[in-house]
C-alpha positions in Angstrom: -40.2 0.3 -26.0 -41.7 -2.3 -23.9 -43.0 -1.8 -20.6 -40.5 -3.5 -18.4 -37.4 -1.2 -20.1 -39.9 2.4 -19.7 -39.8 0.9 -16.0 -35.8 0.3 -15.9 -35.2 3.2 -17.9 -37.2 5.0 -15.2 -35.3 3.5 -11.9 -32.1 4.4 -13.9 -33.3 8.4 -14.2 -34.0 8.3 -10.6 -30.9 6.5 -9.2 -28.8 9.2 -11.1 -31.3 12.4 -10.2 -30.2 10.9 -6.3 -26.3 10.7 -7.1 -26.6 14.3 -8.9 -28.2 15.8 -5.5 -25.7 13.9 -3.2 -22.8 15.6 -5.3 -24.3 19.0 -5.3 -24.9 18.2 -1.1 -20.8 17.3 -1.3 -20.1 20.1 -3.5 -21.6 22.6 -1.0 -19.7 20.7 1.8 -16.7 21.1 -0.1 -17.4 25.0 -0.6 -18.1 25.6 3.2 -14.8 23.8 4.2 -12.7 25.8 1.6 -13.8 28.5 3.4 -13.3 27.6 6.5 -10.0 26.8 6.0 -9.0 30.2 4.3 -10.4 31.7 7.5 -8.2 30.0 9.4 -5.4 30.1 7.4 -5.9 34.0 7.6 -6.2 34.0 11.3 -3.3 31.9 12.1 -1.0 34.2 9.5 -2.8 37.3 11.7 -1.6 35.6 15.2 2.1 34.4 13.6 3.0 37.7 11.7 1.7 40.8 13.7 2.5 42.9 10.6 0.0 41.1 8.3 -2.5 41.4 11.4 -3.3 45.5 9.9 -3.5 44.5 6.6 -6.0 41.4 7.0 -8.2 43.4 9.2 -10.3 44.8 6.6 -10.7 41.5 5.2 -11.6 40.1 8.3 -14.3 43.3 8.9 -15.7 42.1 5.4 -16.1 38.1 6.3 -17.9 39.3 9.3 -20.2 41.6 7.5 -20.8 38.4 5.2 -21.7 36.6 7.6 -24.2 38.7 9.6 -26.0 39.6 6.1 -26.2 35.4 5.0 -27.5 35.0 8.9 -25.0 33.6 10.4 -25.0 35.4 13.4 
């Protein structure tokens, strides 16, 4: 190979290394919001059916846990 199509070849290897990180950075977004959405969706089911409130607590003891032991808090 010549010179000039190493150097294009090159660019090309780069430009897709950058799109694969930006995905992984959307796929993590992505993750965080699925997440945050399932909290919520658990929360609001908590606060519209009182009965589901007992049986969501333990899951809602775990998240917290979670949370504290990845730093969020």
């Amino acid at each position: 190979m010549t010179k000039e199509k190493d150097l294009q070849l090159q660019a090309i290897v780069e430009e897709l290394s950058g799109i694969r990180e930006a995905m992984e950075d959307i796929s993590d977004e992505i993750s965080e919001l699925h997440q945050s959405i399932m909290i919520i969706g658990m929360l609001k089911m908590a606060e519209v059916r009182p009965d589901m409130k007992e049986k969501l607590e333990p899951i809602f003891k775990e998240m917290v846990s979670a949370f504290e032991v990845a730093g969020g808090v």
